[in-house]
N, CA, C and O atoms as CSV, one atom per row, in Angstrom:
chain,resi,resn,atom,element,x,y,z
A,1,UNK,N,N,16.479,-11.160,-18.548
A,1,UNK,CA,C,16.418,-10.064,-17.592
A,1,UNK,C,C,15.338,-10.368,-16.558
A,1,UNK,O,O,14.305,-10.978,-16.836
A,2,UNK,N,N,15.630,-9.927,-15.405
A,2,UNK,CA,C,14.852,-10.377,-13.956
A,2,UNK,C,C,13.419,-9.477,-14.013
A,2,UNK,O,O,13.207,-8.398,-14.567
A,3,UNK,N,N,12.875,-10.003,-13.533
A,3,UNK,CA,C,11.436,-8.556,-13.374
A,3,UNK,C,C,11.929,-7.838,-12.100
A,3,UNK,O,O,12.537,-8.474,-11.239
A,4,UNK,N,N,11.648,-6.387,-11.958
A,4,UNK,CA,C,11.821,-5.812,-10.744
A,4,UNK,C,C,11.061,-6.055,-9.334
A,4,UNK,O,O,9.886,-5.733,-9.162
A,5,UNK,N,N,11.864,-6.654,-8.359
A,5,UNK,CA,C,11.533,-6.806,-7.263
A,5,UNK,C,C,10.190,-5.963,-6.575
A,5,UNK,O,O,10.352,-4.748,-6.686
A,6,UNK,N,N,9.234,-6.245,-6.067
A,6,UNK,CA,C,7.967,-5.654,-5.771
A,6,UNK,C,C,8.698,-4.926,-4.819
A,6,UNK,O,O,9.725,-5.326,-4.270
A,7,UNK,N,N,8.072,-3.705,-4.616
A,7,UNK,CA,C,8.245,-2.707,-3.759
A,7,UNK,C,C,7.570,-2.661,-3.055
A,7,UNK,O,O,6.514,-3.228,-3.333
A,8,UNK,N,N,7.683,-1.816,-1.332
A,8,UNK,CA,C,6.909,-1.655,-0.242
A,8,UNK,C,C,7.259,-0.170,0.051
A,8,UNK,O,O,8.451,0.110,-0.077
A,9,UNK,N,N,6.369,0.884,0.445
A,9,UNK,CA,C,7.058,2.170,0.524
A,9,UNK,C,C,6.946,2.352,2.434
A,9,UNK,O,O,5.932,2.456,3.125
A,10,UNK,N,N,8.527,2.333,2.886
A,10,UNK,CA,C,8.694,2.264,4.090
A,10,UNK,C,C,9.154,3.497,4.106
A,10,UNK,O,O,9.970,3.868,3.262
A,11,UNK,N,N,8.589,4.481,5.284
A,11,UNK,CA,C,8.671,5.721,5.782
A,11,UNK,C,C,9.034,6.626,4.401
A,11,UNK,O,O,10.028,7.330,4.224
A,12,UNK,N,N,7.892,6.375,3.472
A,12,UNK,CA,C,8.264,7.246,2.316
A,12,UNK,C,C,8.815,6.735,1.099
A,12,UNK,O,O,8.415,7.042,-0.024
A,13,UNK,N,N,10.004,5.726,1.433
A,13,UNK,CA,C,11.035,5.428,0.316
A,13,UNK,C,C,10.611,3.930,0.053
A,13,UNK,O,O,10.491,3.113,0.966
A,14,UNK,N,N,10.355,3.591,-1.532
A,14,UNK,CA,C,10.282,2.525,-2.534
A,14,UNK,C,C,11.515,1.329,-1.904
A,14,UNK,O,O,12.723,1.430,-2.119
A,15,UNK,N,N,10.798,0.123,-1.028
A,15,UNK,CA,C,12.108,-0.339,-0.376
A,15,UNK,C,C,11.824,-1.936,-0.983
A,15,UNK,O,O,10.846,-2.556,-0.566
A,16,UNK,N,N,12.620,-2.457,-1.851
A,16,UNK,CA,C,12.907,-3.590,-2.660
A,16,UNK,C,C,12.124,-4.455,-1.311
A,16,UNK,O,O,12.163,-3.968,-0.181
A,17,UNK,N,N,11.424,-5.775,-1.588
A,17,UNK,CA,C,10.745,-6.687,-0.828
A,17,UNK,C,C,10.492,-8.244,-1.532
A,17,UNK,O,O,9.904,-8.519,-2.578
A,18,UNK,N,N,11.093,-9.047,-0.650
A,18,UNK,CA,C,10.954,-10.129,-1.221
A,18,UNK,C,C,9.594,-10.868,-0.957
A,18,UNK,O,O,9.694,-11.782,-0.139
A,19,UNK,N,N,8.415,-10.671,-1.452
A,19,UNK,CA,C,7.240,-10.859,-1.477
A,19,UNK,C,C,6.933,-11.907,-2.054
A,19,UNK,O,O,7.602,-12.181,-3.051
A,20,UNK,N,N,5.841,-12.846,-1.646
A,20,UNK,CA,C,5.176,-12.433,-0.351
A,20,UNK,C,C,6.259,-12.639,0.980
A,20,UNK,O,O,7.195,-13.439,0.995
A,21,UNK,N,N,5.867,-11.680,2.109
A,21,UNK,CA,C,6.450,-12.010,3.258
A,21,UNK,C,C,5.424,-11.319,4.765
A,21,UNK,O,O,4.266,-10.937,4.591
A,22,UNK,N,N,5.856,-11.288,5.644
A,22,UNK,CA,C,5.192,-10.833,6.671
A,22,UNK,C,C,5.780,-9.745,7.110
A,22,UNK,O,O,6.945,-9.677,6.719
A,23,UNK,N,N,5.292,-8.472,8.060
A,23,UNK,CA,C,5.865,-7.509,8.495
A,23,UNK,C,C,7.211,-7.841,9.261
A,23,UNK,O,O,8.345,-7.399,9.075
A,24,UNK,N,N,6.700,-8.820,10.246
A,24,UNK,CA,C,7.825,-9.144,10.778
A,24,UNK,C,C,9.185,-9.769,9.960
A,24,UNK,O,O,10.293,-9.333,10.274
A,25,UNK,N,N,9.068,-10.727,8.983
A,25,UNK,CA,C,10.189,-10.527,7.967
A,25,UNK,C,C,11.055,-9.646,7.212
A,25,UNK,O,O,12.267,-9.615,6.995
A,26,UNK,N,N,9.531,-8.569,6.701
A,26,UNK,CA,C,10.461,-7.329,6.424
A,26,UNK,C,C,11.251,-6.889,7.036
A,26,UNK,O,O,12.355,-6.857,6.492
A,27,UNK,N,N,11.136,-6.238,8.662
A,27,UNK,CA,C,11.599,-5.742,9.684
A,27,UNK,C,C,13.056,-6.591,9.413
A,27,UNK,O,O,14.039,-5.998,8.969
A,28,UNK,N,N,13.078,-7.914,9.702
A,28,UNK,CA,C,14.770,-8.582,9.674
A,28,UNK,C,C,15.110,-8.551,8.603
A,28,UNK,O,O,16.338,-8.557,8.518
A,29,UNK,N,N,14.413,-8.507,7.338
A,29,UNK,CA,C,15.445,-8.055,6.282
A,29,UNK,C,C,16.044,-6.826,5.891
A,29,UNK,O,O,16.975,-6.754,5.089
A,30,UNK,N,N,15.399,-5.665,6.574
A,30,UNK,CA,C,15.537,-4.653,7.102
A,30,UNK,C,C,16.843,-4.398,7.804
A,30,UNK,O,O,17.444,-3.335,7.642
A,31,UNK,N,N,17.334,-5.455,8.657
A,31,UNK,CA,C,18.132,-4.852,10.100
A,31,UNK,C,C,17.435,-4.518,11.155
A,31,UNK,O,O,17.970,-4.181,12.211
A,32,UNK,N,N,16.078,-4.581,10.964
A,32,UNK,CA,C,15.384,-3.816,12.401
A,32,UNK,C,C,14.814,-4.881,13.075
A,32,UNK,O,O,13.904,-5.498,12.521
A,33,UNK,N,N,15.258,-5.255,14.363
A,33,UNK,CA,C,14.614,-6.263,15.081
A,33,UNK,C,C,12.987,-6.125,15.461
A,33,UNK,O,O,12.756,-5.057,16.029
A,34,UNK,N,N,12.146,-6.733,15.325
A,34,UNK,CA,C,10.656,-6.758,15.284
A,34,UNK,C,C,10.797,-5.589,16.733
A,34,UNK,O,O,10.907,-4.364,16.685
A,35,UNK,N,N,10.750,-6.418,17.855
A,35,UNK,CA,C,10.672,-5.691,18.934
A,35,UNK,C,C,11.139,-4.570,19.514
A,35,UNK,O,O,10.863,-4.207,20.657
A,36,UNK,N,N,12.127,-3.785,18.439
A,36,UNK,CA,C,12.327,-2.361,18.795
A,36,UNK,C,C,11.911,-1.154,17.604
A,36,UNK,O,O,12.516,-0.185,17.145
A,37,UNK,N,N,10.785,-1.655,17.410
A,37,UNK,CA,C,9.968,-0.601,16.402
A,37,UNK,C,C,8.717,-0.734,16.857
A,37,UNK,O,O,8.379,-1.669,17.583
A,38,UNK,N,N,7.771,0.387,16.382
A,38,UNK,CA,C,6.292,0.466,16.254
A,38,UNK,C,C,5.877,0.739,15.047
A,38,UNK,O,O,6.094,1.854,14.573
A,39,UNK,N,N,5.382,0.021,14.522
A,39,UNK,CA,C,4.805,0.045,12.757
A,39,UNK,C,C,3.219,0.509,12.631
A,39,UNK,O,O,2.461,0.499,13.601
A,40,UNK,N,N,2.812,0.932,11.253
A,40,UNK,CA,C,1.750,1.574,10.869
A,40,UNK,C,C,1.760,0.923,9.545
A,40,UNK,O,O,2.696,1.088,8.762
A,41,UNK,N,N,0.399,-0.055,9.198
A,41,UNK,CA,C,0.450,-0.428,7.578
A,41,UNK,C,C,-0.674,0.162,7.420
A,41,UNK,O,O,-1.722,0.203,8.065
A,42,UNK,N,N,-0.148,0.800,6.070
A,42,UNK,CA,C,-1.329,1.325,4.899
A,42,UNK,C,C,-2.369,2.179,6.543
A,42,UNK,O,O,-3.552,1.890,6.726
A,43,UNK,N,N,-1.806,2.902,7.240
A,43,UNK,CA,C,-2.168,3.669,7.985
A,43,UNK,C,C,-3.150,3.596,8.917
A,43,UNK,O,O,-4.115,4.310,9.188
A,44,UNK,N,N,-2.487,2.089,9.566
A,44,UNK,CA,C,-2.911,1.434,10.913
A,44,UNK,C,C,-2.297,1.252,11.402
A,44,UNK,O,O,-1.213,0.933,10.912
A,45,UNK,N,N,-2.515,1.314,12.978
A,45,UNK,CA,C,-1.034,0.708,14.392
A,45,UNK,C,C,-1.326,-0.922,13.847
A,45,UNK,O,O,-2.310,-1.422,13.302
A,46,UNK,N,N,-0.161,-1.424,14.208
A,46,UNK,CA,C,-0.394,-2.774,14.221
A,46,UNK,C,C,0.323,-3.728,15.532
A,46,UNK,O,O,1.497,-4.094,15.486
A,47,UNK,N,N,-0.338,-3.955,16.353
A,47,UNK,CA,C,0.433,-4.419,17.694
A,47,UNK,C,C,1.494,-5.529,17.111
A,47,UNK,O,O,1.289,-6.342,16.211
A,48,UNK,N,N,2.993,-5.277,18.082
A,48,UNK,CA,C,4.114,-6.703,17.733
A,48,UNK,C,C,3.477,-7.628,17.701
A,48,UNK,O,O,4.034,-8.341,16.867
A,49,UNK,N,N,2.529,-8.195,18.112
A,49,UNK,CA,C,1.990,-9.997,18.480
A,49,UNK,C,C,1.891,-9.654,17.353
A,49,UNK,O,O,2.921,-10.259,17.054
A,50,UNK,N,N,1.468,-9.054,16.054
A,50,UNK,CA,C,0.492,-9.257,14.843
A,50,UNK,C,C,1.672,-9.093,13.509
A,50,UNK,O,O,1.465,-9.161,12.298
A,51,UNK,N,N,2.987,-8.850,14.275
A,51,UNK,CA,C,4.141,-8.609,12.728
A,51,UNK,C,C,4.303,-9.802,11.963
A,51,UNK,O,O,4.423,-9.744,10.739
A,52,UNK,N,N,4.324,-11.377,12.881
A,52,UNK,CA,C,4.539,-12.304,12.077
A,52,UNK,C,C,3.079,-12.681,11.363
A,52,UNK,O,O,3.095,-13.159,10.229
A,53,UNK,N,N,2.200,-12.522,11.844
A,53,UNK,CA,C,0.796,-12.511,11.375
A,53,UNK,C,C,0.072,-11.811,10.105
A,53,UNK,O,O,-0.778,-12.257,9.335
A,54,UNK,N,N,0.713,-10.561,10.167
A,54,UNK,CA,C,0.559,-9.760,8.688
A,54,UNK,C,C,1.386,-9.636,7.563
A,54,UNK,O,O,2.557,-9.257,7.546
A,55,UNK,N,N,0.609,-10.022,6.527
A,55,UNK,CA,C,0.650,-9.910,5.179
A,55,UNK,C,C,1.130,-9.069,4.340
A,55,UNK,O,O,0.266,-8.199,4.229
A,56,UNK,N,N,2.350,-8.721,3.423
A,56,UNK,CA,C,2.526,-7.160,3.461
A,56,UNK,C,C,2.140,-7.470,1.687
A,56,UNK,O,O,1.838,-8.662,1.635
A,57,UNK,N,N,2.072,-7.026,0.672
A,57,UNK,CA,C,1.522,-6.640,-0.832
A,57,UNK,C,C,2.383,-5.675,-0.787
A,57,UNK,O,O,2.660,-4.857,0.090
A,58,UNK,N,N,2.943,-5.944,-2.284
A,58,UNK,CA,C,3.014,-4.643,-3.556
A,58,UNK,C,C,2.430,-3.590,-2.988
A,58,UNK,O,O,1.257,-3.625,-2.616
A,59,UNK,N,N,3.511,-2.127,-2.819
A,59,UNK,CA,C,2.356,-1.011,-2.948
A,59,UNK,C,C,2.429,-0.855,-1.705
A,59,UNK,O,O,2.762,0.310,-1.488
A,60,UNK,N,N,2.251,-1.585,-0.507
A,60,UNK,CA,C,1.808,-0.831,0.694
A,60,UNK,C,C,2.596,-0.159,1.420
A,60,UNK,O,O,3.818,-0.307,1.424
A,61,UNK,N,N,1.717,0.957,2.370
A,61,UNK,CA,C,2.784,1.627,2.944
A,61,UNK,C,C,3.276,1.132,4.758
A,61,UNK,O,O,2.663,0.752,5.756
A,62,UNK,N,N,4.276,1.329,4.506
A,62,UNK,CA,C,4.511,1.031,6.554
A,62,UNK,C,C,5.302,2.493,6.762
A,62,UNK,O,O,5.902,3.169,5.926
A,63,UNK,N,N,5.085,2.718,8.147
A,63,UNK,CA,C,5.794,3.838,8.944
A,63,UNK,C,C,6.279,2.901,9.676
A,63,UNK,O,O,5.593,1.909,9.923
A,64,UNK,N,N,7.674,3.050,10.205
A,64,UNK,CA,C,8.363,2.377,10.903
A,64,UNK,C,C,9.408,3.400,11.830
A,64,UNK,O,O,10.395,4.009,11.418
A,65,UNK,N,N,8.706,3.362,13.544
A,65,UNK,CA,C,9.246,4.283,14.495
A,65,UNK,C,C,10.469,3.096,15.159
A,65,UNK,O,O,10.067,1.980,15.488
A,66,UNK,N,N,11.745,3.412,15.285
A,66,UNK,CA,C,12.510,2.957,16.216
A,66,UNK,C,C,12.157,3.306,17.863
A,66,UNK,O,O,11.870,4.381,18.390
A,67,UNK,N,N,12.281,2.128,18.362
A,67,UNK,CA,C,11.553,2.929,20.029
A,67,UNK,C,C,13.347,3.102,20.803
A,67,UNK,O,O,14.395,2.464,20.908
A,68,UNK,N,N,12.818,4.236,21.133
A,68,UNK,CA,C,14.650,4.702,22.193
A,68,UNK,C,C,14.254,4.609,23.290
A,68,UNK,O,O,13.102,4.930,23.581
A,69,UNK,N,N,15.276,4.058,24.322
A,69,UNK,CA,C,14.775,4.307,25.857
A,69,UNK,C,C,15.785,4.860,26.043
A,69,UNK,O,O,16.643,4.967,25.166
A,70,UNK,N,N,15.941,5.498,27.644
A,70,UNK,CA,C,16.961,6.339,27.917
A,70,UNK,C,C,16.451,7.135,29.132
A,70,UNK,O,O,15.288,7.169,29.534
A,71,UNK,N,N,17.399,7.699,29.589
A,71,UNK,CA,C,16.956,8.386,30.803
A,71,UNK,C,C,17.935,9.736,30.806
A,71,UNK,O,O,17.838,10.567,31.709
């Protein structure tokens, strides 16, 4: 039997993560293209230049805003 996949709690919900990885990985394993979100880890902004750059762990939390444009 497998051990359970480490978890990341994205906007609330326990979201399976193939760890270690970077924010920006999550995001495409996700479906969400890096550049049309604004993220918050463990309850910090984190600028796009820095998604492939950060580290995500077991446990942490991200908020993840879709950005809409529109007129």
């Amino acid at each position: 039997m497998n051990p359970p996949m480490p978890e990341i709690i994205a906007n609330g919900i326990a979201t399976a993560a193939a760890l270690p990885c970077t924010i920006e990985e999550f995001l495409v394993a996700q479906g969400l293209p890096p550049r049309s979100v604004v993220v918050e880890h463990n309850g910090a902004a984190v600028a796009p230049s820095e998604f492939a750059r950060r580290p995500l762990a077991a446990g942490d939390r991200l908020e993840i805003v879709k950005i809409v444009a529109g007129g």
